[in-house]
C-alpha positions as CSV (number, residue, x, y, z in Angstrom):
1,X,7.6,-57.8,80.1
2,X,7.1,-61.0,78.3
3,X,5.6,-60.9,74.6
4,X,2.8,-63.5,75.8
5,X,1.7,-60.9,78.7
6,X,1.6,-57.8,76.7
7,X,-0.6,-59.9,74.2
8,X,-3.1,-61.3,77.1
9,X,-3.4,-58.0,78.8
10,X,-4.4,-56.1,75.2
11,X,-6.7,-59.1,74.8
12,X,-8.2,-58.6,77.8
13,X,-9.0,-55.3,77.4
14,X,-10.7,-56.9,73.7
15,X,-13.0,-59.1,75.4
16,X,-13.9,-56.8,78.4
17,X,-14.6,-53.8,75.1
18,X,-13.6,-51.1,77.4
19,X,-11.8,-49.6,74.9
20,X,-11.7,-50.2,71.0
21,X,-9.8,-51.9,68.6
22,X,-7.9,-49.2,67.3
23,X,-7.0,-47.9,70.8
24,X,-5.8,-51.7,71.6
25,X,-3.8,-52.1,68.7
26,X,-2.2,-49.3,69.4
27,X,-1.4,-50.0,73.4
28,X,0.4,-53.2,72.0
29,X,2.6,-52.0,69.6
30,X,3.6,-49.2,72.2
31,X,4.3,-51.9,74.8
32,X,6.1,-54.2,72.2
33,X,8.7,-50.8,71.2
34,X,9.0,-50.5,75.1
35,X,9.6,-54.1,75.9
36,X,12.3,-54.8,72.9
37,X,9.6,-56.7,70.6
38,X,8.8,-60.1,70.8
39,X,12.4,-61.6,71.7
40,X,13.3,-62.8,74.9
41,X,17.0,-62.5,74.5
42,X,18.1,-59.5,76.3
43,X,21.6,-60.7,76.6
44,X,23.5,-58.5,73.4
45,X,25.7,-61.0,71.9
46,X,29.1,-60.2,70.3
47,X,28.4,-61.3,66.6
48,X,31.4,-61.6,63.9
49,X,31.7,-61.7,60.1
50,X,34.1,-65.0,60.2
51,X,34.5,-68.0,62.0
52,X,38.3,-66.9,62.4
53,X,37.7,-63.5,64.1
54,X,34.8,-65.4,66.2
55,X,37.6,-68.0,67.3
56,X,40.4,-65.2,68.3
57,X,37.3,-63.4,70.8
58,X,36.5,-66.5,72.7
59,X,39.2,-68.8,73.1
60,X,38.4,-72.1,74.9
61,X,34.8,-71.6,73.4
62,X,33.0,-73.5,70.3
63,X,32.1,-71.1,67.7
64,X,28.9,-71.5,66.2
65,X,26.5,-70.0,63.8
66,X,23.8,-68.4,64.9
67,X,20.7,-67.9,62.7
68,X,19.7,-64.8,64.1
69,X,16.0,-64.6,63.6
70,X,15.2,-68.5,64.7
71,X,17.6,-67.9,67.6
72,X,19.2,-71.4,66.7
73,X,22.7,-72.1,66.8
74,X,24.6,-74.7,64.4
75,X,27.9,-76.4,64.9
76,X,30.2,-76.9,62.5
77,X,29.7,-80.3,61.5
78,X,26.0,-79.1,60.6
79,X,24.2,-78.4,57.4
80,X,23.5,-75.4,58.1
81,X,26.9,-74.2,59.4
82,X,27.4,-70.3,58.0
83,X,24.7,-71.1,55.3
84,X,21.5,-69.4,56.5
85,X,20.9,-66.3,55.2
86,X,21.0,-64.1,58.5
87,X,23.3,-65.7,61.1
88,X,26.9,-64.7,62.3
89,X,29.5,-66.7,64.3
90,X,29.1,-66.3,67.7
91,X,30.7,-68.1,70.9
92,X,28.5,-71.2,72.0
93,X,28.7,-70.1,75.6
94,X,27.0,-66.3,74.8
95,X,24.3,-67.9,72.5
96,X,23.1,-70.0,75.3
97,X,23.7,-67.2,77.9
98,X,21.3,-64.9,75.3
99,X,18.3,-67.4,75.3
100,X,19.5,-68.9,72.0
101,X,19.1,-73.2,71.9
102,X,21.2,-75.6,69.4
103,X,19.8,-77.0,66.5
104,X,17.7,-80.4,66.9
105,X,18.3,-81.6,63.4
106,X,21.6,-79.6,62.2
């Protein structure tokens, strides 16, 4: 279930006050444990420590960094190539398979 849904349906019951606040807030975070959180990447991505062993598991594949909580990818040519704090190197074609989009700026 979509993070957006769970949000407008604990809204819902808000405006309608059929049940209270404290009830509501705790409905949410029950249905954001059972729907994985707020990420819509449900595809687990192989993630590696160094561009080398990221190159050996997908051969004929880019490997790019992926800054994990953003869900951006960069390539190597970019700025922020293996420099954000938490990324790993990951195949391009699994990034994009997982939900994960390229970096607009680099």
């Amino acid at each position: 279930m979509p993070f957006n849904l769970v949000f407008r349906m604990a809204e819902k019951q808000l405006v309608n006050k059929t049940i209270g606040m404290k009830r509501i807030f705790f409905i949410f975070l029950c249905l954001l444990i059972l729907t994985g959180g707020a990420s819509s990447r449900s595809f687990a991505l192989e993630q590696f420590n160094s561009e080398q062993a990221a190159q050996s598991a997908c051969p004929g594949d880019k490997v790019v960094w992926l800054n994990i909580p953003t869900g951006v990818y960069h390539y190597k040519w970019q700025r922020w190539y293996g420099a954000t704090k938490h990324g790993a190197y990951v195949c391009e074609k699994e990034a994009v398979k997982s939900g994960n989009r390229a970096s607009k700026r680099g």
